[in-house]
Each structure stands twice: as C-alpha cells, then as structure tokens.
C-alpha positions in Angstrom: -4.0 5.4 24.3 -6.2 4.8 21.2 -3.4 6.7 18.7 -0.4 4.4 20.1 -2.7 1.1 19.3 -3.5 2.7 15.8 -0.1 3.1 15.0 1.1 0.1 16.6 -1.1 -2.0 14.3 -0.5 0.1 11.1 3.7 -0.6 12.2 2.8 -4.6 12.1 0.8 -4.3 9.0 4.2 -2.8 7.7 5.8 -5.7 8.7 3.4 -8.0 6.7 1.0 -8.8 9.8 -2.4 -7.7 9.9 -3.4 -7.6 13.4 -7.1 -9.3 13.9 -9.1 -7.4 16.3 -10.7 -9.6 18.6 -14.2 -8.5 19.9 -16.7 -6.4 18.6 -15.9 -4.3 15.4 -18.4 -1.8 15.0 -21.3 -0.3 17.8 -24.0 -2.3 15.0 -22.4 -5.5 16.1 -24.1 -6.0 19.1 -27.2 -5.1 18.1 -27.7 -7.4 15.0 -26.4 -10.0 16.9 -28.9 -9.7 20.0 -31.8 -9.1 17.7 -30.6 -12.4 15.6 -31.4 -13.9 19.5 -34.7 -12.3 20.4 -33.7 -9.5 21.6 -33.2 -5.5 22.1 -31.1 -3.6 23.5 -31.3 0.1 24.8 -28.7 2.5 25.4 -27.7 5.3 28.4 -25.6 7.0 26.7 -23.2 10.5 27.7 -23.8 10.3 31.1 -20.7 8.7 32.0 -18.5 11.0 30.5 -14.6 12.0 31.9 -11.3 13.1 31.0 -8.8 10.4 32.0 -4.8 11.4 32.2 -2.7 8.6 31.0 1.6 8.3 30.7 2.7 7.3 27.2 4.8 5.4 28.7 2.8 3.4 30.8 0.8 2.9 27.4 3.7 1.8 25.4 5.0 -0.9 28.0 1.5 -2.2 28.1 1.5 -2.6 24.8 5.1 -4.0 24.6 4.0 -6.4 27.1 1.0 -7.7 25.0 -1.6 -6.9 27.4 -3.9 -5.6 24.9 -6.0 -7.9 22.4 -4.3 -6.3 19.6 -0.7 -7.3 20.5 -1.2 -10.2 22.0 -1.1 -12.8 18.5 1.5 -10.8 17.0 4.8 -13.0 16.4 7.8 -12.0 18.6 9.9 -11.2 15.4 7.7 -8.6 14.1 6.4 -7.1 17.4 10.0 -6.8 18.4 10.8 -4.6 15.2 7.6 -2.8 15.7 7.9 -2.1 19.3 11.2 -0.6 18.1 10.0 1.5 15.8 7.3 2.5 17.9 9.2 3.7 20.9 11.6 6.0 18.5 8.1 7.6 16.8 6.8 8.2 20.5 10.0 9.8 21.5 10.1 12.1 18.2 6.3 12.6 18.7 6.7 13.6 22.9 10.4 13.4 23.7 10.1 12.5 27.3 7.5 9.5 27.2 6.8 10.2 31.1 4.3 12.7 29.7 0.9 12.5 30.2 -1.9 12.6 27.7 -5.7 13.2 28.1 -8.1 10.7 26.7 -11.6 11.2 26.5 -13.0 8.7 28.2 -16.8 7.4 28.5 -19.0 4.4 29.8 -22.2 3.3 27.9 -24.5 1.1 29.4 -26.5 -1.0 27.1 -29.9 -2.7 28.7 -30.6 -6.1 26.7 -34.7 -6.4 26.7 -37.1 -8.9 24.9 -37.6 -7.8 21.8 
C-alpha cells in the first residue's frame, strides 16, 4: 500500500534515518540509462490497468517483516519505534486494520530496441 510505505519512511526519517530507495527513482531512469548503452526503449502503456483490494494489515506486517526494499536496511532500534508508531496511526486512520483498501494497480511493458 503505497501511503503505508510513504509514511513508514517519513516515521524513520523522524527517527534520524533516511531510508535509501533501492532501484529505479524516477520513470527517466531507465531511459537515460539504456540510451547511455545503445539503446531505446518503447512503452505499452494503460492496457494493463486493474483495481487490486489489499488488507492494511497484511501491508503493515509486510512491512514490519522487512520484505520491502524500503525497510529492509533500516536498524532494528529505529524500525521497532517506527513500526510502533505506525501501527497506532493505522489504527487511528482505519480502526480495524483487517480492512481492505483499493489500489490502483497497472503493468507497463517497456520493449528495449537498438537505438
């Protein structure tokens, strides 16, 4: 759930850790990068489109498990005081965290060509 990994990594910055995304940052990325190399790429783009229903807190105990990129470096110490934090602000924010949210949800296929 994109909002619960926004907050979860605002909450560490909190605690004095800035949380390093790992990956690509921005849709240019790839681009530059494969025209630095010789090549193109071309996009199919919202044809892959759905709705996906997903419990908060199946979310949240990913992320308390560190399955995601962005928890995954974070010290015990601070992600334990963040995770803490967290789960109190989802409960505020949703009271019963076996509720489902809707998460627009899309796949993009990307076609590297010579350039």
């Amino acid at each position: 759930v994109p909002h619960i990994k926004d907050r979860y990594r605002a909450l560490c910055a909190e605690y004095g850790y800035s949380v390093k995304h790992i990956g690509m940052q921005t849709d240019k990325d790839l681009p530059e990068y494969l025209s630095a190399a010789g090549r193109k790429i071309e996009w199919i783009r919202g044809r892959f489109q759905w709705t996906q229903s997903v419990r908060v807190d199946n979310a949240f105990s990913d992320i308390g498990r560190k399955f995601y990129s962005t928890s995954m470096h974070v010290p015990d110490d601070v992600h334990r005081q963040v995770i803490g934090r967290l789960e109190v602000e989802l409960k505020q924010q949703y009271g019963d965290l076996a509720v489902a949210v809707e998460i627009p949800t899309e796949i993009q296929v990307g076609v590297i060509l010579p350039a």
